[in-house]
C-alpha positions in Angstrom: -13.3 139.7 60.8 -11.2 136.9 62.0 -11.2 135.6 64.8 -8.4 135.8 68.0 -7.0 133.2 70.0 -10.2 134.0 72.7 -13.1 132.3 70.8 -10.7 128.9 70.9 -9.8 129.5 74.5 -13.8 130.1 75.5 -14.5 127.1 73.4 -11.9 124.9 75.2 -13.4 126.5 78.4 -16.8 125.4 77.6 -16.3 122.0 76.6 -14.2 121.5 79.7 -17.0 122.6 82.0 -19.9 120.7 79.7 -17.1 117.3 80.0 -17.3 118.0 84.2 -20.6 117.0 84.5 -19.6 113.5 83.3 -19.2 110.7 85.5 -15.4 109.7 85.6 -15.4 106.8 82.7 -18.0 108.6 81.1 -15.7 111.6 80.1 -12.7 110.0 79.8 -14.3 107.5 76.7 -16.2 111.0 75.4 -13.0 112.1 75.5 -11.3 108.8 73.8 -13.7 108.9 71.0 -14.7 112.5 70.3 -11.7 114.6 70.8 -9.2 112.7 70.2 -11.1 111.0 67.6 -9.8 107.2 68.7 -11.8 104.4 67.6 -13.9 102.3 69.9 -11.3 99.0 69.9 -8.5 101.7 70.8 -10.4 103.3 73.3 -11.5 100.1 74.7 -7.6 98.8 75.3 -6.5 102.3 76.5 -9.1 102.6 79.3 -8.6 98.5 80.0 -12.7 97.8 79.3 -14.4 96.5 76.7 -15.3 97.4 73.4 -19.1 96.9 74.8 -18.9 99.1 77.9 -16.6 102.3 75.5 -19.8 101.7 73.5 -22.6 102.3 76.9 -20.6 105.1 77.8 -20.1 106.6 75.0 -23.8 106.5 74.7 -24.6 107.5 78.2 -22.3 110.6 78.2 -23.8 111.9 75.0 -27.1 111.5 76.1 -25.3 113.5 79.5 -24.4 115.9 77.9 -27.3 116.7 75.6 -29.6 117.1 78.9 -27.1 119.2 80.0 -26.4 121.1 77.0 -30.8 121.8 77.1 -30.4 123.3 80.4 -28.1 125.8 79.2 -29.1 126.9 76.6 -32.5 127.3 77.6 -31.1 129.1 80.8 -28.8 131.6 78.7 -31.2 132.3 75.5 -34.2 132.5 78.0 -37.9 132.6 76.6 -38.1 136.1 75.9 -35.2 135.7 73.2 -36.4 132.6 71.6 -37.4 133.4 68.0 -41.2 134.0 67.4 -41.3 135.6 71.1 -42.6 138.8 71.9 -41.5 141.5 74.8 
């Protein structure tokens, strides 16, 4: 089965709500780096900061997102579906 042009839109959907929880310089360097795949020193001269403070945020907005990324899953898979888990 191959998948429809849905699955990419849901997937755009969900990383832009996941970026949204990001502070303002926080998404736009996750953004820099990660999906546009620039390197730090590009980054750094795009969004007129340093190579130092791309790096902090880059850092900080990962760590973001993985907290927030932990509430949602946990919220949609829910205990009773965890693997090992009996109804």
């Amino acid at each position: 089965m191959v998948a429809g042009p849905e699955s990419a839109f849901v997937g755009s959907e969900w990383v832009r709500e996941a970026l949204g929880h990001l502070p303002e310089r926080e998404r736009d360097v996750v953004t820099c780096l990660e999906v546009l795949d620039l390197d730090v020193a590009t980054t750094a001269e795009a969004l007129g900061i340093s190579a130092v403070a791309v790096r902090v945020a880059r850092h900080r907005g990962l760590k973001r997102l993985r907290s927030v990324l932990a509430v949602h899953t946990t919220s949609t898979v829910g205990p009773a579906s965890s693997p090992g888990a009996t109804a």
